[in-house]
C-alpha positions as CSV (number, residue, x, y, z in Angstrom):
1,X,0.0,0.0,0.0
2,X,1.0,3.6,-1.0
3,X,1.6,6.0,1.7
4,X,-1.1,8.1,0.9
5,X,-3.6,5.5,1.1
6,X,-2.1,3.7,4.0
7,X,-2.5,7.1,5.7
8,X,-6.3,7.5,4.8
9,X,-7.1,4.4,6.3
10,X,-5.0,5.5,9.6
11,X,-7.1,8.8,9.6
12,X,-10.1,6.0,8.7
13,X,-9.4,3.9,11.8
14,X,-8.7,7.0,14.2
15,X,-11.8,8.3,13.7
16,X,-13.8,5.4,13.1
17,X,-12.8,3.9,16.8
18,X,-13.7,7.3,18.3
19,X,-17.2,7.4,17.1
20,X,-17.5,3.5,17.6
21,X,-16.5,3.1,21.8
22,X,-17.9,6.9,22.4
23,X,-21.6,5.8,21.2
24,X,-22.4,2.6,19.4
25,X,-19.9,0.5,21.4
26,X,-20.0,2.4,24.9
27,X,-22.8,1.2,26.8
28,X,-21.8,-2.4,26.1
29,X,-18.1,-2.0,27.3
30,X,-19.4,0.2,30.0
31,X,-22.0,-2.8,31.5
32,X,-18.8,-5.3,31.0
33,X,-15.8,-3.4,32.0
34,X,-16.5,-0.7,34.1
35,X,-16.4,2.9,33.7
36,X,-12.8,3.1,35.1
37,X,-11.8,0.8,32.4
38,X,-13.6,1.5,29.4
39,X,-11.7,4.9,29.6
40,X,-8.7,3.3,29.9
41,X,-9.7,1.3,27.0
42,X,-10.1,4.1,25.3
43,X,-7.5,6.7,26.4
44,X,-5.2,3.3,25.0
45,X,-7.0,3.1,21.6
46,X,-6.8,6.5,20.9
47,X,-3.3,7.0,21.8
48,X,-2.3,4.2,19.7
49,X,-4.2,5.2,16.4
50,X,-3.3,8.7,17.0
51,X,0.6,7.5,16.8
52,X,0.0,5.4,14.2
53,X,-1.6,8.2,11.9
54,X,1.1,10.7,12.6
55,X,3.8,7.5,12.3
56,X,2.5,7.1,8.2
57,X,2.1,11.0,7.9
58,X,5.7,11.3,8.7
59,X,7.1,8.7,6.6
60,X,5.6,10.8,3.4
61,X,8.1,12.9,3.9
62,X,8.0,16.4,2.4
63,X,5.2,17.7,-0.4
64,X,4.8,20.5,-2.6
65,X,1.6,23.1,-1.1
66,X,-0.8,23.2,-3.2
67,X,-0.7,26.8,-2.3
68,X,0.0,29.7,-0.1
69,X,-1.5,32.2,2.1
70,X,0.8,34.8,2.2
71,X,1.2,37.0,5.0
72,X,-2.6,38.2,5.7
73,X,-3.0,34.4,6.5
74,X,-0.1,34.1,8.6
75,X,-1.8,37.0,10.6
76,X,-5.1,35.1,10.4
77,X,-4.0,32.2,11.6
78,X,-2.0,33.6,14.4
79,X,-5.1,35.2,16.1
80,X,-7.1,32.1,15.1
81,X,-4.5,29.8,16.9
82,X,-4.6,32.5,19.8
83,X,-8.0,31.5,20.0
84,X,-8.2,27.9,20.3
85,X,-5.5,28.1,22.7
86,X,-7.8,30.4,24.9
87,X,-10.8,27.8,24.7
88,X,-8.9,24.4,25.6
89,X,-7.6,26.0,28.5
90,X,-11.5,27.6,29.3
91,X,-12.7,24.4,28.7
92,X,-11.8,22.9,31.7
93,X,-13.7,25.4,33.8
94,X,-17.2,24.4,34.3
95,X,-17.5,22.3,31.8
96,X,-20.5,19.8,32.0
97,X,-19.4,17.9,29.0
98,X,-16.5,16.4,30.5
99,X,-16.5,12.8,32.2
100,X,-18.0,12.6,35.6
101,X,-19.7,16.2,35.6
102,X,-23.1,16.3,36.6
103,X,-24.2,19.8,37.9
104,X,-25.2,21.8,34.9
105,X,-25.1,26.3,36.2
106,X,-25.4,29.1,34.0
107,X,-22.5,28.8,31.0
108,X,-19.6,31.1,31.8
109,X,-16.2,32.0,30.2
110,X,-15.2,29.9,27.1
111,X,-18.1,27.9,27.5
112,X,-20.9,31.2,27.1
113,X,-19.2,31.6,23.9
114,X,-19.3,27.9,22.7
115,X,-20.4,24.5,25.0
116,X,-17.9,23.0,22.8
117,X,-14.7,25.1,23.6
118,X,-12.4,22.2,23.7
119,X,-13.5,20.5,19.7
120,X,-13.5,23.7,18.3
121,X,-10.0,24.8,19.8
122,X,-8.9,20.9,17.7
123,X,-11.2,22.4,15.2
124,X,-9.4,25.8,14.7
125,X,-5.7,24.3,15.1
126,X,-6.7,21.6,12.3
127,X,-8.2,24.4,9.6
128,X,-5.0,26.6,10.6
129,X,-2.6,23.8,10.0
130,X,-4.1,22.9,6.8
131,X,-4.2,26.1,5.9
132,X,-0.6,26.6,6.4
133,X,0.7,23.9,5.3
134,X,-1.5,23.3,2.0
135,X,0.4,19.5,1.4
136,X,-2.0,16.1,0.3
137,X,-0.8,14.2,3.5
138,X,-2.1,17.5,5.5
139,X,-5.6,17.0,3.7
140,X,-5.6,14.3,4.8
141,X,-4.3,14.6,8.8
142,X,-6.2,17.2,9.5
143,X,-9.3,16.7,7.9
144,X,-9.7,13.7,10.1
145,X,-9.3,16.0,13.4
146,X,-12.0,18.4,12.2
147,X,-13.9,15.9,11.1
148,X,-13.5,13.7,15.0
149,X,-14.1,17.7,16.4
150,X,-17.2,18.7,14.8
151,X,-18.6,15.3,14.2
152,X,-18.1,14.9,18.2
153,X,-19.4,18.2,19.1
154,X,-22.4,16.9,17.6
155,X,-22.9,13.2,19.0
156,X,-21.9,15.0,22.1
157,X,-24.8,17.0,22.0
158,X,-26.6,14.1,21.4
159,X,-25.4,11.6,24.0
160,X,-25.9,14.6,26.9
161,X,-29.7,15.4,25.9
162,X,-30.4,11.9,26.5
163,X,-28.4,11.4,29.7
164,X,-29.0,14.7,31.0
165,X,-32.5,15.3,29.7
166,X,-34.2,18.8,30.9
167,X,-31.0,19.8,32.4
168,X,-28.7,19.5,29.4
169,X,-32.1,21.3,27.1
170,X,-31.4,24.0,29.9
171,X,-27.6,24.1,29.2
172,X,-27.2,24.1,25.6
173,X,-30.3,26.6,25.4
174,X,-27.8,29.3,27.1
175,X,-24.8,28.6,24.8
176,X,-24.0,28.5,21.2
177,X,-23.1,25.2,19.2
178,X,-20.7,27.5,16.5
179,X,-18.5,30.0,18.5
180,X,-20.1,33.6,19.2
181,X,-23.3,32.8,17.4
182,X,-25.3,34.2,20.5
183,X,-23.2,37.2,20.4
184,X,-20.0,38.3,21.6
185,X,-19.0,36.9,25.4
186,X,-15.8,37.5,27.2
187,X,-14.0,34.5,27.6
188,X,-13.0,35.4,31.1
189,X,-9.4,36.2,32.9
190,X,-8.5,32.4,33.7
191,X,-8.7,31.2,30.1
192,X,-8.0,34.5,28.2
193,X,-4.5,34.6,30.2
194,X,-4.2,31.1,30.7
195,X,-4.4,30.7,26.7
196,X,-2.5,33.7,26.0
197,X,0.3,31.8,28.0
198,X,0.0,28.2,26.3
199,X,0.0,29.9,22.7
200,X,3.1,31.9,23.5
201,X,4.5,28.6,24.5
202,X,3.6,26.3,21.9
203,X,4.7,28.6,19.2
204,X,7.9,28.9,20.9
205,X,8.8,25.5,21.3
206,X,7.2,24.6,17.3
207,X,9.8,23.2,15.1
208,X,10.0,26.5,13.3
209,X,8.9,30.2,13.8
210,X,5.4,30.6,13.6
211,X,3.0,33.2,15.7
212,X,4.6,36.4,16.9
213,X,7.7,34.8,17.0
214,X,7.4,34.4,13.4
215,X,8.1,38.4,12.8
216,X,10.2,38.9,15.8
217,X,13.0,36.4,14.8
């Protein structure tokens, strides 16, 4: 098998077992294993696909863009990056969406301007990357991770509103599904600073300059 087929079906499996052991699979594994375990299940099978795509993604090698976005998109994607980075650290504030939460309040932070902060900050990084690098393999990479985002946002959505019921209807009534659709929220000091903080990091420490440290070195 080619690479680029070979890394298809990688992306194909990584997502695939995502969608299988969060929704048709879970309740199954749940009754026999345990909670405890069926996340370790699958913390273990995601870890492993996810090496095993970026494993066939880096034996590619390089590829030609298919094209570039100049220097308005470099500014683009810096303030969209900027931006994921400030929901996946909001995320984990309040969050009702995340295993073993139960008490559903009023949506605050990250999570007034979206109730899925965390997918969409995987959402953002995968449309910037793309973006930026423009390659067939990258199609490919990150397609899958937007696809695993948005698709889970939405059996997310689903799952809560029938485990949840009134209180989840109550939730997801205050917040928006697509960031700022209700309007423009603050995303609060913790994650506006906290993200500010892990972007300025994760730029830094990037194979190559990229962010604000792209124009200042």
């Amino acid at each position: 098998m080619s690479s680029i087929p070979a890394l298809a079906l990688a992306c194909l499996v990584f997502v695939g077992t995502h969608f299988l052991l969060s929704h048709p699979l879970r309740p199954g594994l749940v009754a026999r294993l345990g909670e405890r375990r069926f996340q370790s299940l699958y913390s273990v099978v995601a870890i492993i696909t996810f090496a095993g795509m970026i494993w066939v993604y880096g034996r590619i090698g390089d590829q030609a863009p298919l094209w570039s976005i100049g220097e308005p998109g470099w500014i683009a994607a810096t303030v969209l990056m900027w931006f994921a980075a400030i929901l996946l650290v909001g995320s984990f504030v309040g969050n009702p969406a995340l295993p073993g939460a139960r008490r559903v309040s009023e949506p605050r932070g990250v999570l007034a301007i979206t109730r899925h902060a965390m997918m969409w900050s995987f959402a953002l990084w995968a449309i910037v990357h793309l973006a930026l690098v423009a390659t067939p393999k990258a199609m490919l990479l990150d397609g899958a991770i937007l696809v695993l985002a948005l698709g889970g946002s939405v059996g997310q959505d689903a799952k809560k509103r029938r485990l949840m019921g009134a209180r989840w209807h109550e939730w997801a009534a205050q917040t928006a599904f697509v960031p700022f659709a209700r309007g423009l929220k603050s995303p609060g000091a913790f994650a506006l600073v906290g993200g500010t903080l892990l972007f300025l990091a994760a730029t830094w420490l990037h194979p190559f300059p990229v962010g604000i440290w792209r124009s200042i070195g």
